[in-house]
VOROMAR-238516 format. One line per 4 residues: number of its first residue (from 1); their letters; for each residue x, y, z of C-alpha. Coordinates in Angstrom, 2 decimals. Each point is the difference from the previous one (the first is absolute). Layout:
BEGIN
NUM) a) X/Y/Z ~ ... $
This chain:
BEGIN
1) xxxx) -40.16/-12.83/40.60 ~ -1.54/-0.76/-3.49 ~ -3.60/0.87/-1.09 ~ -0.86/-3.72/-1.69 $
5) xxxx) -0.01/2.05/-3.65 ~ 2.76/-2.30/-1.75 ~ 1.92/2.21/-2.80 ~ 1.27/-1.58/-3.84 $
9) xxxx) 2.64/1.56/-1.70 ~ 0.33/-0.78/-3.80 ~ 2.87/0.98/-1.89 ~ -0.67/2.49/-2.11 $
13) xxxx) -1.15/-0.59/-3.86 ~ 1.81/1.78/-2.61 ~ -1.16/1.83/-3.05 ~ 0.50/-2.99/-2.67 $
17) xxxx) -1.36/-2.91/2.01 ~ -3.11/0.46/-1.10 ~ 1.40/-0.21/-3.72 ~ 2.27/-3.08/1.27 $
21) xxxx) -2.55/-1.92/1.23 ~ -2.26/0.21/-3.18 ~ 3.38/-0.82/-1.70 ~ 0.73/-2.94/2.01 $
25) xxxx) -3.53/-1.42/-1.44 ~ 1.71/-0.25/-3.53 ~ 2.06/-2.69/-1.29 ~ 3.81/0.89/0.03 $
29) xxxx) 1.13/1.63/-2.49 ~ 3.21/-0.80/-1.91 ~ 1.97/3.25/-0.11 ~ 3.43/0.97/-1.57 $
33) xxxx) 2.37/2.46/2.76 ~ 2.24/1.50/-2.27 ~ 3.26/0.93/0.98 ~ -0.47/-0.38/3.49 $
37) xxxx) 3.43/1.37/0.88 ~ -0.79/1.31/3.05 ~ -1.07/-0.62/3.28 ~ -3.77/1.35/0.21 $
41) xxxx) -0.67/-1.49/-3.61 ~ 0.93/-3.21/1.40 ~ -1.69/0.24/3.17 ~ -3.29/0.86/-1.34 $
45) xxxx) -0.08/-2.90/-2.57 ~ 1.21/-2.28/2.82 ~ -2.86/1.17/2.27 ~ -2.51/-0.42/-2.92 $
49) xxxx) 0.83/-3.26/-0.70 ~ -0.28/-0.70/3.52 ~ -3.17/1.58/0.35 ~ -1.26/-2.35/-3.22 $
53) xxxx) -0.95/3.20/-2.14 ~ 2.70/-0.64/-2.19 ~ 2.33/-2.80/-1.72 ~ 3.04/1.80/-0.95 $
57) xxxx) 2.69/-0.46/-2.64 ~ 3.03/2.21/1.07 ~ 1.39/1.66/-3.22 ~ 3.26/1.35/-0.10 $
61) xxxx) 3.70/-0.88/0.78 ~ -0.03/-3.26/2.22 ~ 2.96/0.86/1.47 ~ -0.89/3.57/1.03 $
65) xxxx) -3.15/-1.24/1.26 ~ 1.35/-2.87/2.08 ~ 2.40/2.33/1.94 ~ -2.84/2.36/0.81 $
69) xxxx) -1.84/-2.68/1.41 ~ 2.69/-1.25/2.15 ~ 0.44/3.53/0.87 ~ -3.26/0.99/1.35 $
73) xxxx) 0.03/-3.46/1.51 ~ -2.81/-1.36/-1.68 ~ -1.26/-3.55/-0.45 ~ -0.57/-0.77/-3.59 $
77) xxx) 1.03/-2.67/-1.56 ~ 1.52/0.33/-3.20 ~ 0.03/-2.51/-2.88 $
């Protein structure tokens, strides 16, 4: 038995999408990570640069930063 009201859920918004939404209106920005030598670091430029807020040059040993990467399984391609 249903009342004909028809409900929307929304996923809820979180406290810096307000702040990444203005940011998204901006060009990209090219940023240096330095020593990204661990997991989160990496992540969170990875995500930015997929987001388009940032451009980022990865500072710091390639070599540590490559095997973090293909630790935390991401997909980055490195040059």
């Amino acid at each position: 038995m249903t009342n004909g009201t028809a409900f929307t859920t929304q996923a809820p918004r979180h406290a810096c999408d307000d702040l990444l939404d203005c940011c998204r209106a901006l060009e990209t920005l090219v940023t240096s990570v330095v020593l990204s030598c661990e997991a989160t670091a990496l992540k969170g430029a990875v995500e930015a640069a997929h987001a388009r807020l940032i451009t980022p040059t990865l500072v710091g040993p390639r070599k540590k930063i490559r095997q973090i990467a293909q630790e935390a399984v991401l997909n980055w391609a490195f040059r």
